[in-house]
C-alpha positions as CSV (number, residue, x, y, z in Angstrom):
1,X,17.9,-1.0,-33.6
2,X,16.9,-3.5,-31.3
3,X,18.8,-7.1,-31.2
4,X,17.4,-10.4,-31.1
5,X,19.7,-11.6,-28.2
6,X,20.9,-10.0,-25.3
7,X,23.8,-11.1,-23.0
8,X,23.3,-10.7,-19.7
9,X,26.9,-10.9,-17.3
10,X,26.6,-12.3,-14.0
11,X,29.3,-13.0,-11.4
12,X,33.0,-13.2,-12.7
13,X,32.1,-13.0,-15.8
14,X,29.9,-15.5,-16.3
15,X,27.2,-14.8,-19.5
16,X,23.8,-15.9,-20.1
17,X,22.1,-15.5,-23.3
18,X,18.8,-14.1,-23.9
19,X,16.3,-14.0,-26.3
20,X,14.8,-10.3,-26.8
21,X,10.8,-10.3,-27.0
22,X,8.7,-7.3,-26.5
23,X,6.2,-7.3,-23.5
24,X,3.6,-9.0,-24.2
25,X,4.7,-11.9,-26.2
26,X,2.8,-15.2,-26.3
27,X,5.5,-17.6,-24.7
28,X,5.9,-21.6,-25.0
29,X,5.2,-24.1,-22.6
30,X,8.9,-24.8,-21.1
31,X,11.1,-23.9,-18.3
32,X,13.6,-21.0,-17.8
33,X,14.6,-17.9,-16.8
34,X,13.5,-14.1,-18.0
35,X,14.1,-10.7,-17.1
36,X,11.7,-8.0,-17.5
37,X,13.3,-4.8,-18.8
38,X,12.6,-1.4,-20.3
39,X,15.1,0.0,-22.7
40,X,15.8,3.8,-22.6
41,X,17.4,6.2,-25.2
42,X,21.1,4.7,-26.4
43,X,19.3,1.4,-26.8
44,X,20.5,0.9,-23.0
45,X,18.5,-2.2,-21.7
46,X,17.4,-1.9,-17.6
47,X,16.0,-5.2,-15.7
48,X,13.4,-4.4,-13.6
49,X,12.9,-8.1,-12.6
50,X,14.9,-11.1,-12.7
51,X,13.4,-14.4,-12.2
52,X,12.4,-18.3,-13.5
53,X,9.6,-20.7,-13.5
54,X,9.2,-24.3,-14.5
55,X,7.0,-22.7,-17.2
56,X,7.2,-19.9,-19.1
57,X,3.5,-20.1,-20.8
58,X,2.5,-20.2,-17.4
59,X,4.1,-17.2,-15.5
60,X,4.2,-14.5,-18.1
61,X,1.0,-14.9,-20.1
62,X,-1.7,-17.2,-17.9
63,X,-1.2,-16.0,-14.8
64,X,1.0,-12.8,-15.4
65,X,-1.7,-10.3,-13.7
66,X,-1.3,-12.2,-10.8
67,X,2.7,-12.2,-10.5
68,X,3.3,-10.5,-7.2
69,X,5.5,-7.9,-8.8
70,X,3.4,-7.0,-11.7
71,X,2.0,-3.6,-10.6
72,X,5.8,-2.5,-10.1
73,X,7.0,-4.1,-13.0
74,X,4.3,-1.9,-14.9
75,X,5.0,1.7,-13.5
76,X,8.8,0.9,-13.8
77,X,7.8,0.8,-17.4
78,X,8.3,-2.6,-18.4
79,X,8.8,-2.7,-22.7
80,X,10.6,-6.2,-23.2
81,X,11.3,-9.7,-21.5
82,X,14.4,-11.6,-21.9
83,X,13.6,-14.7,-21.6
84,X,15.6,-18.6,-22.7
85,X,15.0,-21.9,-22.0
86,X,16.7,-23.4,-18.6
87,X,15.9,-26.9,-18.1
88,X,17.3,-27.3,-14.4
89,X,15.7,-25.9,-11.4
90,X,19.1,-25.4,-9.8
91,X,20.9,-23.7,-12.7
92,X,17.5,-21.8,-13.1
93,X,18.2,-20.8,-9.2
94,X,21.6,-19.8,-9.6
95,X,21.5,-18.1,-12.8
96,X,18.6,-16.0,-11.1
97,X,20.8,-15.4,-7.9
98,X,23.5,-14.5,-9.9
99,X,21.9,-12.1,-11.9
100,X,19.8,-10.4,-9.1
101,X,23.2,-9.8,-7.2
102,X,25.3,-8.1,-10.0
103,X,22.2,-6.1,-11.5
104,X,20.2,-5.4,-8.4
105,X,16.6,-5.0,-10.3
106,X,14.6,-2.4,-8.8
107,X,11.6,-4.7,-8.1
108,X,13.6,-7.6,-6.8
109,X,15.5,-5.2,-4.4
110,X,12.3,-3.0,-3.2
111,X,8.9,-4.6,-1.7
């Protein structure tokens, strides 16, 4: 079974929660951060990308075909987004940052 929330753990043990959508969800108009993942057998979750926008609405439904990691995302085989609210640019930033470096996503890590 798949949970609603997902807790990603950065650097010394800092935690972010996550909201659990699948891909393809119709997000709101706000700012934060999201991870694209895939989930494989176990109910294991993988991010494939790890990033944040000033809009959600914006970046992963309006212009999603043109996010410059899109194509990779896809063949990765992309099934969810994590995604929450962030209101700050610079905790958007570092919570990004921090995330990136402790789970190394395959399309933030490879061009």
């Amino acid at each position: 079974m798949i949970s609603d929330t997902m807790i990603w753990s950065g650097n010394l043990g800092k935690e972010y929660k996550y909201f659990v959508y699948r891909y393809g969800h119709f997000f709101d108009r706000m700012p934060g951060n999201y991870v694209f993942t895939k989930i494989i057998e176990g109910g294991v979750w993988i991010p494939l990308f790890i990033g944040h926008t000033f809009d959600l609405y914006y970046d992963l439904n309006e212009s999603l075909m043109v996010h410059p990691k899109i194509v990779q995302i896809v063949n990765e085989g992309v099934t969810h987004i994590h995604a929450h609210i962030n209101e700050s640019l610079r905790d958007r930033e570092e919570e990004a940052t921090d995330l990136i470096g402790v789970w190394q996503p395959v399309c933030n890590i490879r061009s």
